[in-house]
C-alpha positions as CSV (number, residue, x, y, z in Angstrom):
1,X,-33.7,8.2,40.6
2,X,-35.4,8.9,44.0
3,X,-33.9,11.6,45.6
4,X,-36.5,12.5,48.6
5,X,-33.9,10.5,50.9
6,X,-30.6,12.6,49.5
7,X,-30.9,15.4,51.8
8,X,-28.4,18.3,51.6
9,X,-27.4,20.9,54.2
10,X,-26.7,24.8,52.4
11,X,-24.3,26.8,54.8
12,X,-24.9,30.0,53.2
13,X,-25.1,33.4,54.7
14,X,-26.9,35.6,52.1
15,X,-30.7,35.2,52.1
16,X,-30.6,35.8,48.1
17,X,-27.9,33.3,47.4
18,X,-29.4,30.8,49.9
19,X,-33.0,31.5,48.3
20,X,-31.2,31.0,44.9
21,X,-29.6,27.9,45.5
22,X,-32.5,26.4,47.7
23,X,-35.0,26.8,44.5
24,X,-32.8,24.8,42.5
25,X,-31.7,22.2,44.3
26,X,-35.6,21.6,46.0
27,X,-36.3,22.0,41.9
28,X,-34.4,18.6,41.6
29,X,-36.2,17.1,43.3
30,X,-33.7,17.3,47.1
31,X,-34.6,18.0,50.4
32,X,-32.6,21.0,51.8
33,X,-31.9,22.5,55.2
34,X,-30.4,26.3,55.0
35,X,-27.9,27.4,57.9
36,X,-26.8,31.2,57.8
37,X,-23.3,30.1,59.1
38,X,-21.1,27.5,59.9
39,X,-21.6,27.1,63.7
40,X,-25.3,26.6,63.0
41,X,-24.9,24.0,59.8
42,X,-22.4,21.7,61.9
43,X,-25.1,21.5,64.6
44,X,-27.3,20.6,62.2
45,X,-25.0,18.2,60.8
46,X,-24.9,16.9,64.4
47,X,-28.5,16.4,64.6
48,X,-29.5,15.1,61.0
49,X,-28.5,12.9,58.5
50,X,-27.5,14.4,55.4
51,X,-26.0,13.3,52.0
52,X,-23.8,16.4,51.1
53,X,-22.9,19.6,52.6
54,X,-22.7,22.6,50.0
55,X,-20.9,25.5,52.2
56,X,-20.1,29.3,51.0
57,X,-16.7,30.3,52.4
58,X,-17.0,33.8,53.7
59,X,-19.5,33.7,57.0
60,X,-19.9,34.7,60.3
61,X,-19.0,33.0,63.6
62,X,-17.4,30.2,61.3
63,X,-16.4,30.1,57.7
64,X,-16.4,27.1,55.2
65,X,-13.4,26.0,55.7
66,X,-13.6,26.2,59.5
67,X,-16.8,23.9,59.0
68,X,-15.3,21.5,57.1
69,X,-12.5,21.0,59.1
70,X,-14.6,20.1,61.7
71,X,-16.8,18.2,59.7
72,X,-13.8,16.0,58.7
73,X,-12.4,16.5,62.1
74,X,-15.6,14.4,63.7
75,X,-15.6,10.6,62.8
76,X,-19.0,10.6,62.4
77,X,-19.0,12.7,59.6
78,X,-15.6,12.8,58.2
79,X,-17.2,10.6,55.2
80,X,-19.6,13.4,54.3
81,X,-19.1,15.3,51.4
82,X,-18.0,19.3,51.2
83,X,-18.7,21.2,48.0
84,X,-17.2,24.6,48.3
85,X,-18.3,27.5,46.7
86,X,-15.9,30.3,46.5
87,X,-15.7,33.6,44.6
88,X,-12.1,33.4,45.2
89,X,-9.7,31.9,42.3
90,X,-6.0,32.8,43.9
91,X,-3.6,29.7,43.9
92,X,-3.6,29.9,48.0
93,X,-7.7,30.2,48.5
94,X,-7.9,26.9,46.5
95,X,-5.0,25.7,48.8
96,X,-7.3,26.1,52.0
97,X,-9.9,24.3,50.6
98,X,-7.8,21.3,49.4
99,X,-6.4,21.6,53.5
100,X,-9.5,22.0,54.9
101,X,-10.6,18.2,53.3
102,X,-13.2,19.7,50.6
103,X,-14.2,17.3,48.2
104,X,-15.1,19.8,45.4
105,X,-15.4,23.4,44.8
106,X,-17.4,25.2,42.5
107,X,-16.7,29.1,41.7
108,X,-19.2,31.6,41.9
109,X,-21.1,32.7,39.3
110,X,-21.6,29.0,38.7
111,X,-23.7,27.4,35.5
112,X,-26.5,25.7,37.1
113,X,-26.6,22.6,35.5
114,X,-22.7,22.1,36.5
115,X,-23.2,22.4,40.1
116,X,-26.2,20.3,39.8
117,X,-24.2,17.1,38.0
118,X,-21.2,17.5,40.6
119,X,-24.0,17.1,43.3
120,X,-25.6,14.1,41.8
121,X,-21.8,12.9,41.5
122,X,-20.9,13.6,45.0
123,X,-24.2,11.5,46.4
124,X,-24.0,8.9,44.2
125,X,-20.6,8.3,44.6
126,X,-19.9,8.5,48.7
127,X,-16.5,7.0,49.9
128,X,-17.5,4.0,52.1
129,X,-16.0,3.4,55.1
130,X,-15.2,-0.6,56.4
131,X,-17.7,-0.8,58.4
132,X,-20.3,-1.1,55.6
133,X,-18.7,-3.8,54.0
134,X,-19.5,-7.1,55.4
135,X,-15.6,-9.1,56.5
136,X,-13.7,-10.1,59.6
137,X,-14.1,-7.1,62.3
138,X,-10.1,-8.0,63.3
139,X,-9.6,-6.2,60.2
140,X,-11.5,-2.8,60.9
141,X,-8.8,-0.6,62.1
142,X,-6.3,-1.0,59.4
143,X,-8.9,-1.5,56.5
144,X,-10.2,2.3,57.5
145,X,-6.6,3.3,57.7
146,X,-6.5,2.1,54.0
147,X,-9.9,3.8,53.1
148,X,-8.8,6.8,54.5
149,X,-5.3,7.4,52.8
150,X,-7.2,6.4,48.9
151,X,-10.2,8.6,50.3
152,X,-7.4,11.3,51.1
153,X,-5.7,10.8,47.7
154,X,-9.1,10.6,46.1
155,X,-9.9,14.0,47.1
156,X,-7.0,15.3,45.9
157,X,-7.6,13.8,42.5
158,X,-11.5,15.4,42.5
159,X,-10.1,18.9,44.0
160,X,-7.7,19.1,40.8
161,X,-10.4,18.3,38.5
162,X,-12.3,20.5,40.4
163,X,-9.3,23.1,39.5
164,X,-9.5,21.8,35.7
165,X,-13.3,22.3,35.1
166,X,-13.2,26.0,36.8
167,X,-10.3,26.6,34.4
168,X,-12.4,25.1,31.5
169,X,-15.2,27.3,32.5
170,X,-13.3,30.4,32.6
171,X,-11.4,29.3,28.8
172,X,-15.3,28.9,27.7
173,X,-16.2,32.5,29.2
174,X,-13.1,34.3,28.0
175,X,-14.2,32.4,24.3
176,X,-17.9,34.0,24.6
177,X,-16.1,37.5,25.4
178,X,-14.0,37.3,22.4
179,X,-16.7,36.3,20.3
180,X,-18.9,39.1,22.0
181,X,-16.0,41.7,21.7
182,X,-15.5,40.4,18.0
183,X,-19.4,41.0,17.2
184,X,-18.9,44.4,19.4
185,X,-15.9,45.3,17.0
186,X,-17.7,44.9,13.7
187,X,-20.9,47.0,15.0
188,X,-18.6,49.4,15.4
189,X,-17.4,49.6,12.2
190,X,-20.7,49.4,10.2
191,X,-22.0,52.2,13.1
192,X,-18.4,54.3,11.6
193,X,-19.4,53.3,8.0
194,X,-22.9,54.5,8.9
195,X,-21.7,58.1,10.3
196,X,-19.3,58.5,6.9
197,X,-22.7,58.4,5.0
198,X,-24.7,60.6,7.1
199,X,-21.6,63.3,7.1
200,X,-21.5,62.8,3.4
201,X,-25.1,63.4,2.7
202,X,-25.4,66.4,5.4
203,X,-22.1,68.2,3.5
204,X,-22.6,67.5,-0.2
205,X,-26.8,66.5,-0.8
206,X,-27.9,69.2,1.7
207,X,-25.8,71.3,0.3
208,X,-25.9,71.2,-2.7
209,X,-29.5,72.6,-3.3
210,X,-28.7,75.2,-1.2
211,X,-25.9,76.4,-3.4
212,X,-28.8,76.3,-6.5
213,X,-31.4,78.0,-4.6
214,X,-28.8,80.9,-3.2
215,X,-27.4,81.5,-6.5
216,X,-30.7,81.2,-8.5
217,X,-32.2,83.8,-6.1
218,X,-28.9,85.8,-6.2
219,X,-29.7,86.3,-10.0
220,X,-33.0,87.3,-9.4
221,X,-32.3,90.3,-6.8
222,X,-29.3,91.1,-9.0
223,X,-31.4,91.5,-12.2
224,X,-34.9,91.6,-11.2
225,X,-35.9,94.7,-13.5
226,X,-33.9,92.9,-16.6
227,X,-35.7,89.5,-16.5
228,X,-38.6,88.7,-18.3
229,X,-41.6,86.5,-16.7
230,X,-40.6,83.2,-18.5
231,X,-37.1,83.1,-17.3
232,X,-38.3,84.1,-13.7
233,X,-40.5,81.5,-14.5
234,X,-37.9,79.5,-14.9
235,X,-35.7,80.7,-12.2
236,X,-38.6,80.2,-9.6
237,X,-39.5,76.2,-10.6
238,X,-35.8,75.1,-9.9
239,X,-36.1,77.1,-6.7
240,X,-39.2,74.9,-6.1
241,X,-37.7,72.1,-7.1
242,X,-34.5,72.3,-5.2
243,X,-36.1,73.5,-2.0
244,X,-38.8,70.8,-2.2
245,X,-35.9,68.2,-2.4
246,X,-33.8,69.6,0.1
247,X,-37.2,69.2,2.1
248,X,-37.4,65.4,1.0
249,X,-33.9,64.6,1.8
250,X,-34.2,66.7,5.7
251,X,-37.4,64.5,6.2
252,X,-35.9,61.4,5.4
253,X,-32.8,62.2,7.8
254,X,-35.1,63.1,10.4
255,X,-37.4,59.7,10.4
256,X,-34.1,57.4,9.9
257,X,-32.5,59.4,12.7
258,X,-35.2,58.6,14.9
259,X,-35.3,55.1,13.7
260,X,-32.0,54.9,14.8
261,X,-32.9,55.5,18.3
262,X,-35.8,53.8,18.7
263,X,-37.8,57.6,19.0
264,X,-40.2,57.3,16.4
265,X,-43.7,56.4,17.1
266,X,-45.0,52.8,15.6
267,X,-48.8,52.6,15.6
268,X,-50.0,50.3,13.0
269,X,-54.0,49.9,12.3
270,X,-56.1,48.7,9.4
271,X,-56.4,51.4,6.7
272,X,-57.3,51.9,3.1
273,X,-54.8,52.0,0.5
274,X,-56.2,53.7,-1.8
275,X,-56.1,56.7,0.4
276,X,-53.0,57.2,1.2
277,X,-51.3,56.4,-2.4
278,X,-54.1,59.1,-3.5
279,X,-52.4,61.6,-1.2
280,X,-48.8,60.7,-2.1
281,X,-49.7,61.3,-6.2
282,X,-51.1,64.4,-5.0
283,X,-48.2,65.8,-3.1
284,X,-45.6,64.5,-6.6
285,X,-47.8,65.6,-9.2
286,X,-46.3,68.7,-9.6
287,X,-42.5,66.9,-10.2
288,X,-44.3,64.3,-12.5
289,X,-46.1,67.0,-14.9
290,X,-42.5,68.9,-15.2
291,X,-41.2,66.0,-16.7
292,X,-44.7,65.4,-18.1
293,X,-45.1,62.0,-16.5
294,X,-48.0,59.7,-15.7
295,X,-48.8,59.1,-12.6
296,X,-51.3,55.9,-12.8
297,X,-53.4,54.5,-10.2
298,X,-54.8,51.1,-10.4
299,X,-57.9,50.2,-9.4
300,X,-56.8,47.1,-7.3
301,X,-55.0,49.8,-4.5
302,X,-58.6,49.9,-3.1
303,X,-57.8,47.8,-0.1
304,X,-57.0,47.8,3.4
305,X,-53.7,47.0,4.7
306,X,-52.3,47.1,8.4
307,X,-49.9,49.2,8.6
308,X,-48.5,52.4,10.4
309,X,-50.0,55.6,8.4
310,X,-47.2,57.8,8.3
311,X,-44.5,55.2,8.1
312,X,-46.7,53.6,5.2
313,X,-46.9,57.2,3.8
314,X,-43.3,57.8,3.8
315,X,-42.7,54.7,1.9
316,X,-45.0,55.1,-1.2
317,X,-43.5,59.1,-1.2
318,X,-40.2,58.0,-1.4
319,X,-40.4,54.8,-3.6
320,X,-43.0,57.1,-6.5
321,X,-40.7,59.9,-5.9
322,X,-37.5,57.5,-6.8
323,X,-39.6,56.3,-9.8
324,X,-40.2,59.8,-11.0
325,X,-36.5,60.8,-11.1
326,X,-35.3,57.4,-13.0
327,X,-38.2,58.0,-15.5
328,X,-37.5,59.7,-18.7
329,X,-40.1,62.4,-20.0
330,X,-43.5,61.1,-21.2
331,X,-42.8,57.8,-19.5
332,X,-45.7,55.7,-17.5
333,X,-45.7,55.2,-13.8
334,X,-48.2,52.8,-12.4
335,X,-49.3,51.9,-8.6
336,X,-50.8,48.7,-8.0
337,X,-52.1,46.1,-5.5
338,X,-52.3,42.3,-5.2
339,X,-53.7,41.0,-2.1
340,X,-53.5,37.2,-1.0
341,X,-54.7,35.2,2.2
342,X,-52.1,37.0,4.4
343,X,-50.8,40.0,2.8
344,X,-50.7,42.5,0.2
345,X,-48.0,43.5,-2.3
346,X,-48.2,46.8,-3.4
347,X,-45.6,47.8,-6.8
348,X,-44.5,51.1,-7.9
349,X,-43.9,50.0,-11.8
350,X,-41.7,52.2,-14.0
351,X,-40.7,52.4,-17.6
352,X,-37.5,54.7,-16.8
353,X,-33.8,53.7,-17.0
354,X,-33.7,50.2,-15.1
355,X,-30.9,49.3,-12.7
356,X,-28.0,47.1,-13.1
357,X,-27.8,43.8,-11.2
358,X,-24.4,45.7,-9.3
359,X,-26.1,47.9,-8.2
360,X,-29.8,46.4,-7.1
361,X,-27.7,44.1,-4.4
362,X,-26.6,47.8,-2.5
363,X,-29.8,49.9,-3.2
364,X,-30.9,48.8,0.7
365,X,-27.6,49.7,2.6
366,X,-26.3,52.9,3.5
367,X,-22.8,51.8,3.5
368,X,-23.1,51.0,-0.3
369,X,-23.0,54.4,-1.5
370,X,-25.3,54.1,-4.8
371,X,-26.5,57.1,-5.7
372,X,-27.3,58.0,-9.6
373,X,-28.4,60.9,-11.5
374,X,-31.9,61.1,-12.7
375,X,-32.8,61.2,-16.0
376,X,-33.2,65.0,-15.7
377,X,-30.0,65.6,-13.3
378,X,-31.9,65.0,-10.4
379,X,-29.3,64.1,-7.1
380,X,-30.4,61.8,-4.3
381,X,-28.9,60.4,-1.5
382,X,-29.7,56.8,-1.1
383,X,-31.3,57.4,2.1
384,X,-35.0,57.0,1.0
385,X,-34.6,53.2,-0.2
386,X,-32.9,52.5,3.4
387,X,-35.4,54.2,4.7
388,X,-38.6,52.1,3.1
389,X,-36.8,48.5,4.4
390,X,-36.4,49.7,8.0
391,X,-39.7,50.8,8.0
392,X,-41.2,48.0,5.7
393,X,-39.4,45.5,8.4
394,X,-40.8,47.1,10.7
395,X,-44.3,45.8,10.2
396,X,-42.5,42.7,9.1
397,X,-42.8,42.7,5.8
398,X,-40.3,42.7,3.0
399,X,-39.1,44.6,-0.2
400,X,-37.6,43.3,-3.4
401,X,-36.7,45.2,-6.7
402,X,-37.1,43.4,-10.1
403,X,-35.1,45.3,-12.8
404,X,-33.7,45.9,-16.3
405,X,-31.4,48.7,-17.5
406,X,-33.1,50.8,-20.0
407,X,-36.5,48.7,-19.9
408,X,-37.9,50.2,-16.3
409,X,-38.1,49.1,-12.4
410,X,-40.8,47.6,-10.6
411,X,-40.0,47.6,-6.6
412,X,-42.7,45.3,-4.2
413,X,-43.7,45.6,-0.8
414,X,-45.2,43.1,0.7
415,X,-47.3,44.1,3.8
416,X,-50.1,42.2,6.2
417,X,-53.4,42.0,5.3
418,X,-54.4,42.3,8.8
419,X,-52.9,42.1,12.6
420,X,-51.6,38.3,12.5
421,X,-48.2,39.4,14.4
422,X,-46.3,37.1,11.6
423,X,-43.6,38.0,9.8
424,X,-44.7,38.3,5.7
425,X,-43.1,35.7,3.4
């Protein structure tokens, strides 16, 4: 439909709203003419020839309904239509509009593809006076009285609808807010679930080490003189041990903490594998050869990935680290590769205890509370695995855990190959 001819007149006396309402109605393919108050848009109702007057309420010198009474006043216009818009919604605003012979009004904020199909209907749709029809002229004066009481009733009919659809609108909003509110609500409770966690691994995992490592050393200042090398020995490789997991665990609180609020530093670039699991066996060895367990490196790791170094770092430490505590003395653990046109999966295979199908479905939420004792007694928190997704999703990739108790664990991570920007499937 042509609408070049359909111009409309905008009374509106806020150069952003005008603007606003300008752009989208020239968008559509109308002519406009802004006036910054009534006074000026009747005179230019005077002087052109417009289609449909769209008129804010609140102005200076005179408002919208002080403009459309005289619109409706003049005889010469009275068959031009009035859309309202009004930020008002009480029962006796509405009232002066209905008095003041609008034909519509729309409430502000309004959706702009309503106002635009009540603006196509108003146009397309004019009340025609007698004149326009073709018939005995004798009949003129009492025909236009006719015209005028259906237009009359007619706009009474549109400004109820007018009333319905703002009340539809506002049923529709208030649905989105309780929908919103609803989504809100159940953030909140995972966030609550989330703090229960955290308070439960600050006051029981950190600890408990602490408790060894205080009353391992208490025993050692107590009866230094009286113990002999091995037990010291002894004494000083559990300190190790729990100070070095205590460590783990405050490292791991530290990232996700900063995960959490968006602090922590993401700077992926293309790097070699082999590298970095190097460096992670490296750092475990010493936890691996206590249990006397084999740390194996495959050849295939010697590969680039893209990925963020530390983040990529902290994901191998804490997934070799996990397979090291499930892994029963003189058991294998092996570190591979498979690359393919897009990615590369990198496993951490294990021959250790397995997990049960219950409890692989909660290993990636912290709300799950899964936490088991290694196979030499060794307490974690659950944090690390929660950890490796976030950060694993974060170069959008995935990870998956394929499992069977008492025959070992195998967890893969599927990373890019290279900067695609794709998510890894």
């Amino acid at each position: 439909m042509d609408k070049t001819d359909k111009m409309i007149l905008i009374a509106e006396d806020s150069p952003t709203q005008a603007a606003t309402l300008e752009h989208l109605l020239t968008s559509a393919g109308y002519p406009v003419i802004v006036a910054s108050n009534g006074k000026q848009a009747y005179e230019e109702a005077l002087n052109h020839k417009f289609h449909l007057i769209i008129s804010d309420i609140m102005m200076p010198e005179m408002n919208g309904y002080e403009l459309c009474h005289a619109i409706k006043a003049n005889p010469d216009l009275k068959r031009l239509p009035v859309l309202l818009l009004t930020s008002f919604t009480e029962s006796n605003s509405l009232l002066n509009a209905l008095k003041a012979g609008a034909e519509f009004f729309i409430t502000k904020p309004y959706k702009d593809e309503v106002l635009l199909r009540k603006v196509e209907s108003l146009i397309n749709n004019p009340v025609k006076g007698f004149a326009e029809f073709p018939g005995n002229k004798f009949f003129i004066s009492e025909f236009n009285k006719l015209l005028d009481y259906v237009d009359e009733r007619n706009k009474t009919v549109n400004f109820f609808m007018s009333t319905f659809e703002f009340l539809k609108d506002q049923n529709d909003q208030l649905s989105e807010a309780e929908e919103s509110l609803r989504e809100l609500n159940q953030k909140l409770v995972d966030l609550n679930s989330t703090k229960d966690k955290l308070f439960s691994i600050i006051a029981h995992d950190l600890r408990s080490p602490f408790v060894g490592i205080l009353g391992l050393t208490e025993l050692l200042i107590g009866n230094i003189k009286n113990v002999d090398p091995a037990t010291a020995e002894d004494y000083i490789s559990d300190i190790h041990s729990a100070a070095k997991q205590t460590f783990t665990l405050l490292e791991n609180l530290l990232a996700w903490a900063k995960t959490q609020t968006g602090q922590i530093d993401f700077k992926p670039e293309t790097i070699n594998l082999k590298g970095i699991v190097e460096e992670v066996v490296a750092v475990l060895s010493y936890p691996a050869r206590i249990k006397n367990i084999s740390l194996n490196i495959a050849p295939s790791v010697d590969i680039d990935v893209y990925a963020d170094q530390n983040m990529l770092k902290t994901i191998l430490q804490n997934l070799v680290s996990n397979a090291i505590k499930f892994t029963r003395p003189e058991g294998t653990i092996e570190i591979t590769a498979t690359p393919n046109h897009s990615s590369v999966e990198i496993s951490v295979n294990d021959n250790g205890i397995g997990i049960s199908d219950e409890n692989k479905n909660k290993l990636f939420r912290l709300d799950s509370n899964v936490s088991t004792y290694g196979t030499a007694d060794e307490k974690g928190s659950g944090l690390g695995l929660v950890l490796c997704k976030e950060f694993i999703e974060k170069h959008g990739g995935n990870i998956r855990v394929v499992s069977d108790v008492g025959k070992g664990s195998e967890f893969k991570i599927k990373l890019p190959y290279q900067n695609t920007g794709m998510q890894v499937t």
